[in-house]
N, C-alpha and C positions, 0 to 999 in steps of 0.2 A: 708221548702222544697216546700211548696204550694206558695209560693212569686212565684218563679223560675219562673215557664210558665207566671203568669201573666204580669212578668218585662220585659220576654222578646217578649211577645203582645206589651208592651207600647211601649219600643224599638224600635220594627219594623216599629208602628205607627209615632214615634217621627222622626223616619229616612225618613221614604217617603213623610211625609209632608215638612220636611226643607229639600226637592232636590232643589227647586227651587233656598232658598237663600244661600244653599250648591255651586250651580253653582253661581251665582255671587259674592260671597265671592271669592271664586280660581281664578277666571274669566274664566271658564270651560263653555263649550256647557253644554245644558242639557242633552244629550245623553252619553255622557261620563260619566257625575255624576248617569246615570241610572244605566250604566253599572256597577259602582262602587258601588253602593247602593242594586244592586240584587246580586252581588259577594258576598257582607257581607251578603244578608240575604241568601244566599245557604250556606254561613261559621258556621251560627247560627243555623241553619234547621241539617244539619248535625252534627255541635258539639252538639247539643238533642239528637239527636239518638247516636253518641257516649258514651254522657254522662249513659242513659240508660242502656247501654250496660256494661261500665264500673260497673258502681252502679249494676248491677246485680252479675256482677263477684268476684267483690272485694269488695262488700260493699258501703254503700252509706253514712255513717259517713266517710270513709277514700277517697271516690272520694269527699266528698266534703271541705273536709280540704286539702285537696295535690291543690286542685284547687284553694279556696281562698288564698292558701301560692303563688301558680303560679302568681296567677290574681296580688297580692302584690308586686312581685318581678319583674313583666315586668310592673307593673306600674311606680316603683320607677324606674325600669334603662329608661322606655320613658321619666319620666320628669328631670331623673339625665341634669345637662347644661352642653353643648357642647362646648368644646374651640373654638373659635373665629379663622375664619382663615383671619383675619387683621396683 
């Protein structure tokens, strides 16, 4: 449970250093990928305090299993492959 905040410091770090080659990779302005980059970290800033919120209400062994089952299953259906529309 102490990993948590530290991961999502690194996170935040690892995101705003690779904006730049975030935008040349998409071939995006930089201002766009800023845009996109402080969306995620107001998405992160807030799912903490939800998380907290949760963990207080209902427990913090069950927010954080219900969550790593969540984080598992939208993992698997993002990298499930997509039919080819050839």
């Amino acid at each position: 449970m102490l990993v948590g905040p530290l991961l999502s410091m690194i996170d935040s770090s690892i995101v705003n250093v690779a904006v730049p080659d975030i935008a040349s990779e998409l071939n995006a302005p930089l201002n766009q990928v800023q845009w996109v980059v402080s969306g995620y970290l107001l998405a992160l800033g807030v799912g903490l305090a939800a998380t907290l919120y949760l963990a207080k209400r209902f427990g913090t062994v069950r927010v954080y299993v219900i969550s790593m089952l969540a984080f598992v299953i939208i993992s698997a259906l993002a990298q499930s492959p997509r039919p080819s529309s050839c």
